[in-house]
C-alpha positions in Angstrom: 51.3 -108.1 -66.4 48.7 -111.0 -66.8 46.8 -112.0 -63.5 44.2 -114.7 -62.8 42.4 -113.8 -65.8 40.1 -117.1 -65.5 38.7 -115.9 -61.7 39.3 -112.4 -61.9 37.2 -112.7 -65.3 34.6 -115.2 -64.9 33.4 -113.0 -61.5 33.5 -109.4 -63.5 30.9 -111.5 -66.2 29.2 -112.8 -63.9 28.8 -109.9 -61.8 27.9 -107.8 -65.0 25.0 -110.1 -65.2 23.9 -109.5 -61.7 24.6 -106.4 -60.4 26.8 -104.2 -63.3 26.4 -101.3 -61.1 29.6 -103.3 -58.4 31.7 -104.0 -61.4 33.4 -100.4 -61.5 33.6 -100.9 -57.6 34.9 -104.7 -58.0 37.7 -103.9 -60.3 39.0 -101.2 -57.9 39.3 -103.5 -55.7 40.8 -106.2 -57.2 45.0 -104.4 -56.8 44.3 -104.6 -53.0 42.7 -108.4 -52.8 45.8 -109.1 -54.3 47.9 -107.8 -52.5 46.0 -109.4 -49.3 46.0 -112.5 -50.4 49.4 -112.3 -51.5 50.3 -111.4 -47.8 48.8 -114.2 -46.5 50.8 -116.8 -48.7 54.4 -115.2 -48.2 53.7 -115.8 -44.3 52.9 -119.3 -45.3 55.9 -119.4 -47.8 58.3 -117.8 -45.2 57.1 -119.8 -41.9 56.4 -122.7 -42.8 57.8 -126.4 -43.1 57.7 -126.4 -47.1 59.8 -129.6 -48.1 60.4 -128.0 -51.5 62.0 -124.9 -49.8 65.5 -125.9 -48.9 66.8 -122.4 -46.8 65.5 -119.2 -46.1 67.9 -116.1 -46.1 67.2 -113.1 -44.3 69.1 -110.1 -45.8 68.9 -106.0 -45.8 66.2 -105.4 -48.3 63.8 -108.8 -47.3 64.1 -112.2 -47.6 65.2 -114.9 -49.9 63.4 -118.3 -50.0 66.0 -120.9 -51.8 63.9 -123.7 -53.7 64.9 -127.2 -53.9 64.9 -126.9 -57.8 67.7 -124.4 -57.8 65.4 -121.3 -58.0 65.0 -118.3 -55.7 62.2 -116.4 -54.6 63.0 -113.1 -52.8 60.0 -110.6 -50.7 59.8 -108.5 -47.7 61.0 -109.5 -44.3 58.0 -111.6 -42.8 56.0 -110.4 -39.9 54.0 -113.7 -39.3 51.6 -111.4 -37.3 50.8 -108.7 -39.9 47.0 -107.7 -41.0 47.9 -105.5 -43.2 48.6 -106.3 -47.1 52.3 -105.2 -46.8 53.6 -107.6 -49.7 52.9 -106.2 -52.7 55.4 -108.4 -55.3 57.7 -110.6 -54.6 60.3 -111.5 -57.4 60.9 -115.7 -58.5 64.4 -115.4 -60.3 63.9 -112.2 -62.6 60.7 -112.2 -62.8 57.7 -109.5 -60.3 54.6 -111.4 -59.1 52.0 -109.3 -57.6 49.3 -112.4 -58.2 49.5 -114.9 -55.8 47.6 -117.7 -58.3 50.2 -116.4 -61.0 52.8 -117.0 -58.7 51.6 -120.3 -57.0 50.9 -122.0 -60.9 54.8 -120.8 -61.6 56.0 -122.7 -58.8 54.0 -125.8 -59.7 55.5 -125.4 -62.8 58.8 -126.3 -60.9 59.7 -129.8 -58.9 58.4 -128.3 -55.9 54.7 -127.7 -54.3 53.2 -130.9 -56.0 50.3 -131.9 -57.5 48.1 -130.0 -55.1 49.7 -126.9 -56.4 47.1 -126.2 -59.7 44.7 -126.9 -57.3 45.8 -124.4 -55.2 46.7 -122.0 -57.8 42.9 -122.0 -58.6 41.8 -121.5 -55.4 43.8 -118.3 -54.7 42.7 -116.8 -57.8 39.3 -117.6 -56.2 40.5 -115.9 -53.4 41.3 -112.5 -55.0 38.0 -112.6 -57.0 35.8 -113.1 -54.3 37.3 -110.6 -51.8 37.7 -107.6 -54.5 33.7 -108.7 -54.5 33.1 -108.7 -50.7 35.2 -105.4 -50.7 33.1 -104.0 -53.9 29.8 -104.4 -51.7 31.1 -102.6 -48.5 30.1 -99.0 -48.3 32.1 -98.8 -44.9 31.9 -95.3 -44.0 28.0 -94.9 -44.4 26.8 -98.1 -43.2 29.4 -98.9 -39.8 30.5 -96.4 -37.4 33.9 -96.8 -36.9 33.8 -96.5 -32.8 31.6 -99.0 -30.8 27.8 -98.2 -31.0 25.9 -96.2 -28.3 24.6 -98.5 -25.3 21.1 -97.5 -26.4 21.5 -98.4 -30.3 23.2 -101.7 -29.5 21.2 -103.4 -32.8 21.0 -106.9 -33.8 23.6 -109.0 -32.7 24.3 -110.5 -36.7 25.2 -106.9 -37.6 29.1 -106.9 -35.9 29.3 -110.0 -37.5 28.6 -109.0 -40.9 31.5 -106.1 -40.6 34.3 -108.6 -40.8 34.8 -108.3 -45.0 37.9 -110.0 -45.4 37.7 -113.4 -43.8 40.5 -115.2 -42.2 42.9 -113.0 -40.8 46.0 -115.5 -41.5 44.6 -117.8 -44.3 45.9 -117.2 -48.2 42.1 -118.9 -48.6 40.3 -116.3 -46.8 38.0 -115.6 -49.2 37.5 -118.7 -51.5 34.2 -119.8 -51.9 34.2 -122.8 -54.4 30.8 -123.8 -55.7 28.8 -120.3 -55.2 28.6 -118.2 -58.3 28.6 -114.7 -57.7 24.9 -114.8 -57.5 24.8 -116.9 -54.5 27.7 -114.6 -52.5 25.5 -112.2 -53.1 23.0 -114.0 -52.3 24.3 -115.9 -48.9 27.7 -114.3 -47.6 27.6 -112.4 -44.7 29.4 -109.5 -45.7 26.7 -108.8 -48.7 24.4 -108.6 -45.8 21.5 -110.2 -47.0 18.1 -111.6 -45.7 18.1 -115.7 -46.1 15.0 -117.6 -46.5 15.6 -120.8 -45.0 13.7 -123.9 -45.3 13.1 -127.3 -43.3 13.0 -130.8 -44.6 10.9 -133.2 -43.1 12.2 -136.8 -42.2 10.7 -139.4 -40.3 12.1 -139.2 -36.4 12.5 -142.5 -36.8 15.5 -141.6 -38.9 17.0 -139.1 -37.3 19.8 -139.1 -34.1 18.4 -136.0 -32.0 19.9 -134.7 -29.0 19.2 -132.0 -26.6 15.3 -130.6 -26.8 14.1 -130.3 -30.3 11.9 -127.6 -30.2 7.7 -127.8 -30.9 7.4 -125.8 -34.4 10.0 -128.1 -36.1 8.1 -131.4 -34.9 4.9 -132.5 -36.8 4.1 -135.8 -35.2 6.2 -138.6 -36.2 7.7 -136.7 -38.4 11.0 -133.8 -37.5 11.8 -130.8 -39.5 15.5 -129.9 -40.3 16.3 -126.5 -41.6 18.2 -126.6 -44.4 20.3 -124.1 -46.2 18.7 -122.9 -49.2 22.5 -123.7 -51.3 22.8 -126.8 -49.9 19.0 -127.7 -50.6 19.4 -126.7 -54.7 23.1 -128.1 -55.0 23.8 -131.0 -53.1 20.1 -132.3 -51.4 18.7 -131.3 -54.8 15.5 -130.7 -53.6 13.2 -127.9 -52.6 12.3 -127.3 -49.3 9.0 -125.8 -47.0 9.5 -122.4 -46.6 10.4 -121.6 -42.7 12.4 -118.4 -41.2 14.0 -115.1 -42.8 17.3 -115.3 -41.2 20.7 -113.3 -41.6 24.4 -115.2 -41.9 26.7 -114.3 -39.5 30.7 -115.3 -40.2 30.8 -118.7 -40.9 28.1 -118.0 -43.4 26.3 -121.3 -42.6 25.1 -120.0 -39.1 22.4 -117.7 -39.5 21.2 -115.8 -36.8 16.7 -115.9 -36.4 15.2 -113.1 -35.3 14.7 -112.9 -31.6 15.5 -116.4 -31.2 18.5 -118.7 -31.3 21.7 -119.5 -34.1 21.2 -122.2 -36.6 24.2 -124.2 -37.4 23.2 -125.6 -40.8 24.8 -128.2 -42.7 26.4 -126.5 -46.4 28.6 -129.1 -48.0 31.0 -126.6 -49.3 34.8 -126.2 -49.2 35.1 -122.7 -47.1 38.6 -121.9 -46.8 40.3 -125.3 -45.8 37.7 -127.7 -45.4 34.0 -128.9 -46.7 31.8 -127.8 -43.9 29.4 -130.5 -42.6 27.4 -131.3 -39.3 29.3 -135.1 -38.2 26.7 -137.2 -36.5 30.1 -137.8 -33.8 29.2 -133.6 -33.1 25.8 -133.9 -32.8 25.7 -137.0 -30.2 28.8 -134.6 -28.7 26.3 -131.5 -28.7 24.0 -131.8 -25.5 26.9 -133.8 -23.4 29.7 -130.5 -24.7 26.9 -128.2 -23.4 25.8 -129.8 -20.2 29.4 -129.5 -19.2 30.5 -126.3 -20.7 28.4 -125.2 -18.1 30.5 -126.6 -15.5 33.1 -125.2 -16.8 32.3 -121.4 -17.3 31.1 -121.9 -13.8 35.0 -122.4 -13.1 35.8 -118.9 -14.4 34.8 -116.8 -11.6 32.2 -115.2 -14.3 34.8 -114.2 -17.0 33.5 -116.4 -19.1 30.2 -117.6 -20.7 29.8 -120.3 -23.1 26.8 -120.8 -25.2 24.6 -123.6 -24.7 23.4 -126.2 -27.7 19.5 -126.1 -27.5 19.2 -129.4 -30.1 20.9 -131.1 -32.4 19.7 -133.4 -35.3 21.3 -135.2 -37.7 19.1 -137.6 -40.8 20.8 -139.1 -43.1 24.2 -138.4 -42.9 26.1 -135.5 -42.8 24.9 -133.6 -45.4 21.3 -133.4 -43.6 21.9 -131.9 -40.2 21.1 -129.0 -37.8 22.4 -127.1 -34.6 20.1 -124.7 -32.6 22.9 -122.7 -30.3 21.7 -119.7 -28.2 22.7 -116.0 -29.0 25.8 -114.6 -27.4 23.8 -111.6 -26.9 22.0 -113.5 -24.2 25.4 -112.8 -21.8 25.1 -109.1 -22.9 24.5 -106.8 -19.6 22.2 -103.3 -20.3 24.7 -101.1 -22.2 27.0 -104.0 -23.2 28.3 -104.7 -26.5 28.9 -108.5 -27.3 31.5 -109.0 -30.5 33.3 -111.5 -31.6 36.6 -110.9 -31.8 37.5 -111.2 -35.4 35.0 -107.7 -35.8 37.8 -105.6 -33.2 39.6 -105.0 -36.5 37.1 -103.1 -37.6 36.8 -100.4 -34.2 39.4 -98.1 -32.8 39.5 -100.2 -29.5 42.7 -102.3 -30.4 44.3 -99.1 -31.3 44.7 -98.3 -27.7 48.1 -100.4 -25.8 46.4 -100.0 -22.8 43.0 -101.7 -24.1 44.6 -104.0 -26.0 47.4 -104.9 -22.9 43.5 -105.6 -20.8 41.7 -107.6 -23.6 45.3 -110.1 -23.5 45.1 -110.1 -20.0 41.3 -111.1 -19.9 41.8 -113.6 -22.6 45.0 -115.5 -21.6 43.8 -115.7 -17.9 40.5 -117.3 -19.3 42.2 -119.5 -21.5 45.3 -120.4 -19.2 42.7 -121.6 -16.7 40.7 -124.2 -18.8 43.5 -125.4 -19.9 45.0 -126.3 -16.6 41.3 -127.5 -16.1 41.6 -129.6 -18.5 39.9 -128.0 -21.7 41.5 -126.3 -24.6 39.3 -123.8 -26.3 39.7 -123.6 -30.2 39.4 -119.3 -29.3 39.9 -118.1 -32.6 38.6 -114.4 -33.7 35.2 -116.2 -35.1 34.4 -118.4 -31.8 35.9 -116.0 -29.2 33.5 -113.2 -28.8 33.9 -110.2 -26.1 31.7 -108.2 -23.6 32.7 -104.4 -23.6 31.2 -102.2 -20.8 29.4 -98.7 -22.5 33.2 -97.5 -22.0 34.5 -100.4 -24.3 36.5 -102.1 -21.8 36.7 -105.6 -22.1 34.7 -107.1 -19.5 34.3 -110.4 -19.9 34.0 -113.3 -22.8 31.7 -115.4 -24.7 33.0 -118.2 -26.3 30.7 -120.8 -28.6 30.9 -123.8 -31.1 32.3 -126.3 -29.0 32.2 -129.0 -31.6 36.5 -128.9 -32.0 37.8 -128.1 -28.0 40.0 -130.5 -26.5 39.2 -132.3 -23.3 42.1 -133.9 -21.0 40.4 -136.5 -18.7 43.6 -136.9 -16.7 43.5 -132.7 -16.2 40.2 -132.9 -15.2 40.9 -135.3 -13.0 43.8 -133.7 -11.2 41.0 -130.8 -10.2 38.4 -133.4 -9.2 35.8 -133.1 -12.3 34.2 -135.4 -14.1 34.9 -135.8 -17.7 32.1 -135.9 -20.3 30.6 -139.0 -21.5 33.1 -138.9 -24.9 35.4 -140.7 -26.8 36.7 -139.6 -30.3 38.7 -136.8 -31.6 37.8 -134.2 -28.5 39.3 -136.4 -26.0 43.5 -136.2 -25.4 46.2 -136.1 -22.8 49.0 -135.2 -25.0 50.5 -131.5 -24.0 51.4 -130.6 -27.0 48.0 -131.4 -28.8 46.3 -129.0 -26.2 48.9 -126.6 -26.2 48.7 -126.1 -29.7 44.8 -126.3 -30.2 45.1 -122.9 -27.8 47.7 -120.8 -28.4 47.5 -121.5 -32.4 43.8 -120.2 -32.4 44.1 -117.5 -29.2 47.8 -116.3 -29.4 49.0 -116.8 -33.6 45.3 -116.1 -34.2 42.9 -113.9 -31.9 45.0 -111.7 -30.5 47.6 -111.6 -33.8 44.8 -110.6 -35.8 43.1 -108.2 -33.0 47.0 -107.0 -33.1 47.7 -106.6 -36.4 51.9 -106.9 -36.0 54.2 -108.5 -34.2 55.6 -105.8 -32.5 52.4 -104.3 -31.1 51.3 -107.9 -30.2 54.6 -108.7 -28.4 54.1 -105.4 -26.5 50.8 -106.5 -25.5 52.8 -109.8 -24.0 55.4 -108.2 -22.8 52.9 -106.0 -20.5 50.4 -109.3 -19.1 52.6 -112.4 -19.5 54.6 -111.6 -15.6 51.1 -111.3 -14.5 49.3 -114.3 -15.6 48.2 -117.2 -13.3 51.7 -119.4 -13.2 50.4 -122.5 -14.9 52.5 -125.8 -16.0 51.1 -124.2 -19.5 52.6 -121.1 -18.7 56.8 -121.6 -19.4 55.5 -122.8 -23.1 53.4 -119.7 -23.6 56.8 -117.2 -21.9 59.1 -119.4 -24.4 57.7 -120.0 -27.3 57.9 -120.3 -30.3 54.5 -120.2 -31.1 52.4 -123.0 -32.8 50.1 -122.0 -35.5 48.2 -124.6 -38.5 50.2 -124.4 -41.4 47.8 -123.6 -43.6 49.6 -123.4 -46.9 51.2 -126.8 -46.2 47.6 -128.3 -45.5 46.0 -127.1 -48.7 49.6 -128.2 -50.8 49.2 -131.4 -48.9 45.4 -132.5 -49.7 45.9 -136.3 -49.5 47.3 -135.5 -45.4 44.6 -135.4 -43.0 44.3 -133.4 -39.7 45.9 -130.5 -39.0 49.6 -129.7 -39.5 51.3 -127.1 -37.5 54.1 -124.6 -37.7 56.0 -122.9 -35.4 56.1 -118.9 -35.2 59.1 -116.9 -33.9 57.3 -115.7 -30.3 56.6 -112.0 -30.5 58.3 -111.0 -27.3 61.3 -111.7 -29.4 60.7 -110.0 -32.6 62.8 -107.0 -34.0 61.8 -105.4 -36.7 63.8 -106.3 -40.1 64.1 -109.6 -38.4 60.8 -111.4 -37.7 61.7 -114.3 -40.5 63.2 -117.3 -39.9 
C-alpha cells in the first residue's frame, strides 16, 4: 500500500543527512504517526459540519460517513474525546486507508472537500513525517520518569514542557511544521530538546511601540534590542543577528524559556498547526493593560489561581519583528510544588487516578466558571493552563498564561462592579455564546478531554463535580451541552474563511459506548 511517499521520503533523506543513526528509529515510528494522525481527522470527519458530507450512519461494526458525490466512507464509532490512535484504516468504497494524506488527496479527488483539500493533503503527510520524527528522538523510558519528580529534584521548569511529543491532543495538524527542514526540528522543536542560541536586533526606539518596562541589557541608548528567533532571523528577517542568550523552547516552540530569568515570546512567521504565528502590534499595546488586570482578576479567585504577568512588550516594524518577556510559571511554585502545564499530565500516572482526575475537574471548572461569570473567558487549553501539584500530586491550584486571546465582557464586569481594561478589538465581547465557547472548547473538548483521554472516563469525571460546581448562568450550558469545540478540519478545508469555526460535541455525560457519533 503506497503512503505519503513525498513527506514520508523527503524526511527519511533528509534525516539520513543529519542524523542516520534516528532513521531506523523514524521509520518505526512512522505505522503509529499514522495512525495518530489518522485519529485525529476521522473525529474531524465524523463531528464536524462538512458540507460535502451529506449523513452520517452509525451501525454495529462503526460508522458510515455518506458523501455528497455518492461515495461512502466507513471507520470506527467516534469517540470525539479519544487520545489514543484507535483508527487504524478506514475503508472509501472498497478501498483500506491507513494514510490520512492518502486518504484526504482521494477525497479531493471527488466533488467534495475543495480546493483546500491538496493543500491539506500535504500538510497531513507533513504531519505523519514530523511526528514519526519527534517520536524517533524520544528515549522515554531513560530520560522521563513516568511518576511526578521528587520535591527535591523539581528541575528546570522547560523540562515538563519538552515531554509533550505529540503536539495537539485533537488537531489532525499536530505535528506539521511547514518551512523547517529536518535540520531545524532538530534544531528548534521542543521535543528534540535542544539548547537555542537566540539573538537581538537592534532598532532605533524611535521605531518601535514598547509597553510595559523593557529591561536595561536590551537597551543601548536610543537604540532597543529585540530578540529574535534564530529561524525567523535566516528565513524571513534574512539577516544575522548579535548573539544574546542560550535558551530552551518550551511547547509552542517560539517561547523559549532563559535561564533563571523570564519566557520570551518571539515572533516566528511560521504556519504551526493552524495558523502563521506572529506577535500583532494590537497584542502588544494589549500586553501591559491584559497584565495589570489579570492581576485583578486572579485576586478574584480566592488564591486558586495565578496568572503570569507581561514584563515588556516590543513590537518594530511590523509583525514579523516583535517580542514578549512573560514571567515563569515556576514563580507560583510553593517548596515541594510541581508546576505543569496541563498538556504534559498525559505523560504521568496522575490522570489515571478517578479520584485525581474527579479533583483536577473540580479545580479547573470552579476556576473557570468563576471568570467567566466575572466577566473573562480563559482560552485554558492543555498548553496555557498549567497546574500546581502539592509533593503528593494533588492538584492544588492553577497557573494560567498568554493572555493575548481571552475574552473580556464589559457588561459582566460590570454587573460585579469592575472596571474593564482600556481595550477595544477582538478581546472585547458581550455575546454568550462567543465566551461560552472560547471556554469550554479550550477547557472541557480540550484540557480536560485530552488530560482524559475518552469520553467515558471524562464524562465520569463530570458526572462526579458538575452537582457541585458554583451554580452560574454559565452553568445549565456546561450540565446540557453539547459541547462546542473549533472545527479544525473545517478551518484548514476552508482557508479563504477567517476566524474560528466551531462544532458541536455530543456532551460526555451522555456518551455510551458504541454510540459516541453523531
Amino acid at each position: 500500500m503506497s503512503h505519503s511517499p513525498t513527506a514520508e521520503a523527503e524526511v527519511a533523506a533528509e534525516l539520513k543527512a543529519v542524523r542516520p543513526a534516528l532513521l531506523p528509529r523514524y521509520h518505526a515510528e512512522l505505522p503509529g504517526a499514522r495512525a495518530a494522525v489518522l485519529t485525529r481527522l476521522w473525529r474531524g470527519l465524523a463531528h464536524e459540519p462538512l458540507p460535502w458530507v451529506a449523513g452520517r450512519e452509525r451501525g454495529s461494526y462503526g460508522l458510515t460517513l455518506r458523501l455528497a458525490d455518492g461515495r461512502a466512507l466507513h471507520g470506527p464509532h467516534a469517540d470525539p474525546y479519544a487520545t489514543s490512535a484507535y483508527v487504524t484504516a478506514v475503508r472509501l468504497g472498497r478501498e483500506r486507508y491507513d494514510d490520512p494524506a492518502r486518504l484526504m488527496a482521494s477525497l479531493a479527488a471527488g466533488a467534495g472537500p475543495g480546493p483546500g483539500a491538496g493543500g491539506f493533503a500535504a500538510e497531513l503527510g507533513h504531519s505523519v513525517a514530523s511526528l514519526a520524527l519527534s517520536r524517533a528522538a524520544v528515549d522515554q523510558p531513560k530520560e522521563w520518569p513516568v511518576g511526578i519528580p521528587p520535591a527535591e529534584g523539581r528541575g528546570e521548569d522547560w523540562e515538563w514542557e519538552q515531554r509533550v511529543v505529540d503536539g495537539h491532543p485533537f488537531h489532525p495538524n499536530c505535528r506539521s511544521r511547514p518551512g523547517f527542514s529536518v535540520a531545524d526540528q532538530l534544531a528548534y522543536a521542543p521535543e528534540h530538546r535542544p539548547v537555542v542560541r537566540l539573538g537581538t536586533l537592534p532598532v532605533p526606539a524611535a521605531e518601535c511601540l514598547v509597553t510595559g518596562v523593557w529591561p536595561e541589557e536590551l537597551r543601548d541608548g536610543e537604540r532597543l534590542s529585540v530578540p529574535v528567533h534564530p529561524w525567523q532571523a535566516a528565513h524571513v528577517l534574512k539577516r544575522s543577528c548579535d548573539d544574546w542568550r542560550a535558551a530552551r523552547p518550551l511547547m509552542s516552540l517560539r517561547t523559549l524559556a532563559l535561564p533563571g530569568g523570564p519566557h520570551v515570546k518571539t515572533a516566528l512567521s511560521a504556519r504551526l498547526t493552524s495558523s502563521v504565528r506572529d506577535i500583532s502590534p494590537y497584542s502588544v499595546r494589549a500586553a501591559a493593560v491584559l497584565s495589570d488586570f489579570a492581576a485583578e482578576l486572579a485576586g478574584r479567585t480566592d488564591g486558586l489561581l495565578h496568572i503570569t504577568r507581561t514584563l515588556g512588550a516590543v513590537t518594530a516594524r511590523g509583525p514579523e519583528l516583535a517580542a514578549l518577556l512573560r514571567e515563569s510559571p515556576e514563580a507560583y511554585a510553593g517548596p515541594g510544588e510541581q508546576v505543569l502545564p496541563v498538556a504534559a499530565l498525559a505523560t504521568t500516572r496522575l490522570p489515571r487516578d478517578p479520584g485525581w482526575l474527579a479533583a483536577f475537574t473540580r479545580l479547573t471548572l470552579t476556576v473557570g466558571l468563576r471568570l467567566l461569570d466575572l466577566g473573562v473567558a480563559l482560552e485554558a487549553h492543555g498548553q496555557n493552563l498549567l497546574v500546581v501539584l502539592a509533593a503528593d500530586g494533588g492538584p492544588r491550584r492553577l497557573v494560567y498564561r498568554d493572555l493575548a486571546d481571552i475574552r473580556i465582557s464589559p457588561t459582566r464586569l460590570a454587573r460585579h462592579g469592575i472596571a474593564p481594561p482600556a481595550l477595544t478589538g477582538r478581546l472585547v465581547t458581550d455575546d454568550e455564546t462567543a465566551l461560552r465557547r472560547k471556554l469550554f472548547g479550550s477547557l472541557v473538548a480540550g484540557a480536560l478531554a485530552a488530560t482524559a483521554g475518552s469520553g467515558p472516563v471524562l464524562g465520569a469525571a463530570l458526572g462526579a463535580v458538575v452537582p457541585e460546581l458554583p451554580d452560574t448562568s454559565d452553568l445549565p450550558a456546561l450540565r446540557r451541552g453539547p459541547v462546542p469545540a473549533k472545527a479544525l478540519t473545517l478551518m484548514r478545508l476552508s482557508p479563504g474563511t477567517p476566524g474560528d469555526q466551531w462544532t458541536d460535541l455530543p456532551h460526555p455525560l451522555v456518551l455510551e459506548p458504541g454510540t459516541v457519533d453523531q
